[in-house]
N, C-alpha and C positions, 0 to 999 in steps of 0.2 A: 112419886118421882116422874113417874110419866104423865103425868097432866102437866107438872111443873116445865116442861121438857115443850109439850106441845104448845105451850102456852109461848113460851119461847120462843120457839118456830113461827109461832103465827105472828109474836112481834118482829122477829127478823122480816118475814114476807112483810108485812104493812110498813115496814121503817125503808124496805129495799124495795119500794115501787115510787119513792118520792127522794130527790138528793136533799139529803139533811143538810143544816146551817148549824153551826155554835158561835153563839154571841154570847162575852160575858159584859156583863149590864152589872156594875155595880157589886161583884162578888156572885153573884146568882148567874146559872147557867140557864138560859133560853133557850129551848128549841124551835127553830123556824123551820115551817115545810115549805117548800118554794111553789107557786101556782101552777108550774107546768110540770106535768109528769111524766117520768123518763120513764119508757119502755122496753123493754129488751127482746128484740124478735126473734122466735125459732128457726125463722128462714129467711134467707136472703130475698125471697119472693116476697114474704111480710112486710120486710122492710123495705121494699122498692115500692110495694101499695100502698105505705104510709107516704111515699114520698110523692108518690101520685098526687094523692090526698092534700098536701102540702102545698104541693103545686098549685093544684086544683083553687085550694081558700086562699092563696095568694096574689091568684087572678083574680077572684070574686069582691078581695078589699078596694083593687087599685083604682077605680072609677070612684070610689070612697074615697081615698085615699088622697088620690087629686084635686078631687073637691075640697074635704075640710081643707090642707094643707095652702091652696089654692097655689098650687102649682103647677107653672105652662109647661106642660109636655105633653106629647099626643100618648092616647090610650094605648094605642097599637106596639107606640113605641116604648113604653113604661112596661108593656108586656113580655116585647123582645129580650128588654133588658133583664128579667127575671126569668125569664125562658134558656139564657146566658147562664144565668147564676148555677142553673140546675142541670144546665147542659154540662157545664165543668165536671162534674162530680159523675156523669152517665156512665161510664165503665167500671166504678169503684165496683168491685168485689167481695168486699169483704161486709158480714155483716154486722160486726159494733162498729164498724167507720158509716156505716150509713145510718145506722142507728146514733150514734155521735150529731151526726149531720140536720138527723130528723132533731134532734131535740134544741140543736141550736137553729134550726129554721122556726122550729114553735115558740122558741124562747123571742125572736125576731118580731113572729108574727103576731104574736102576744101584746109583744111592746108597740107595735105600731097600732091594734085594735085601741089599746087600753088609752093611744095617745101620748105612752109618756120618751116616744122620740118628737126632738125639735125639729120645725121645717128644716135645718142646715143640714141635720145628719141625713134627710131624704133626698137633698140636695146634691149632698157630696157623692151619694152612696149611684145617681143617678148620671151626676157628670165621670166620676173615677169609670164608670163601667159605660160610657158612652165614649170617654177618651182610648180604649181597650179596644172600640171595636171600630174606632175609625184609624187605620192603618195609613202610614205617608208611603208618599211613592215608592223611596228608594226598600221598603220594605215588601209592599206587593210588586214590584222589579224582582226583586230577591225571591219569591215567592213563588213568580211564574218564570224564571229562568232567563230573565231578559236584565237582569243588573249588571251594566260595562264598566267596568272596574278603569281608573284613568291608569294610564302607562305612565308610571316614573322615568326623567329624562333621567340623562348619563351621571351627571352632575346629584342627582338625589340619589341615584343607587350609591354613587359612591361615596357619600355620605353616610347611609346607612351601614354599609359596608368598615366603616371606619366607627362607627358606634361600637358596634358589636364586636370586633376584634379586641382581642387582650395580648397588648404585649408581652413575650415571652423575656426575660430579662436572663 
């Protein structure tokens, strides 16, 4: 029984270092292991050096990246914009959310090694997060304490004023 037992165990651990798939195909049950493998960090500190790490081959694609794709954007700036991505998440605390985080950055980065994102989604994924960081005035006004709110004349407040009341009957 105790072999039977350990044996067990050792398939829990090897079934619990990859997220399983169930496909049924025909009556017959398939199991698919998926190529990237989720890890589970002892420490918070683990999982921020994976995220380093992350970081780190994420730089290293993008010069790749621009090329096969052949898309005009400058390095520096293709940079910032992932530098963005990973800045969001810089205070997370907790370690399965960074570990969450890690696995869908490898799952990203996976897809983009292996090719199988279309130029559009590197596209969108570049303008969505370059429209993000280009702020309009009336929002950096807002920001630095200088937005002048215009003065309603007499005739609008009292407008407003006649909105908002409820007749008492």
């Amino acid at each position: 029984e105790r072999k039977r037992e350990r044996k067990r165990e050792r398939k829990k651990e090897k079934r619990g270092s990859f997220p399983v798939q169930y496909i049924l195909v025909s009556g017959l049950n398939i199991v698919i292991m998926s190529a990237v493998k989720h890890l589970t960090s002892s420490s918070l500190a683990e999982a921020q050096s994976r995220s380093i790490y992350l970081y780190r081959r994420f730089l290293q694609l993008i010069p790749t990246l621009l090329d096969e794709y052949n898309i005009q954007c400058d390095q520096h700036r293709a940079r910032m914009i992932v530098r963005h991505e990973f800045e969001k998440n810089r205070l997370l605390r907790d370690t399965e959310a960074v570990d969450f985080l890690n696995f869908k950055g490898e799952t990203e980065l996976e897809e983009l090694e292996k090719k199988w994102k279309q130029r559009a989604h590197i596209l969108q994924f570049l303008d969505t997060t370059l429209e993000l960081d280009t702020q309009d005035d009336a929002v950096q006004q807002f920001l630095a304490g200088t937005l002048e709110y215009p003065t309603p004349t007499q005739q609008e407040q009292e407008q407003y004023v006649k909105s908002i009341t409820i007749p008492l009957d």
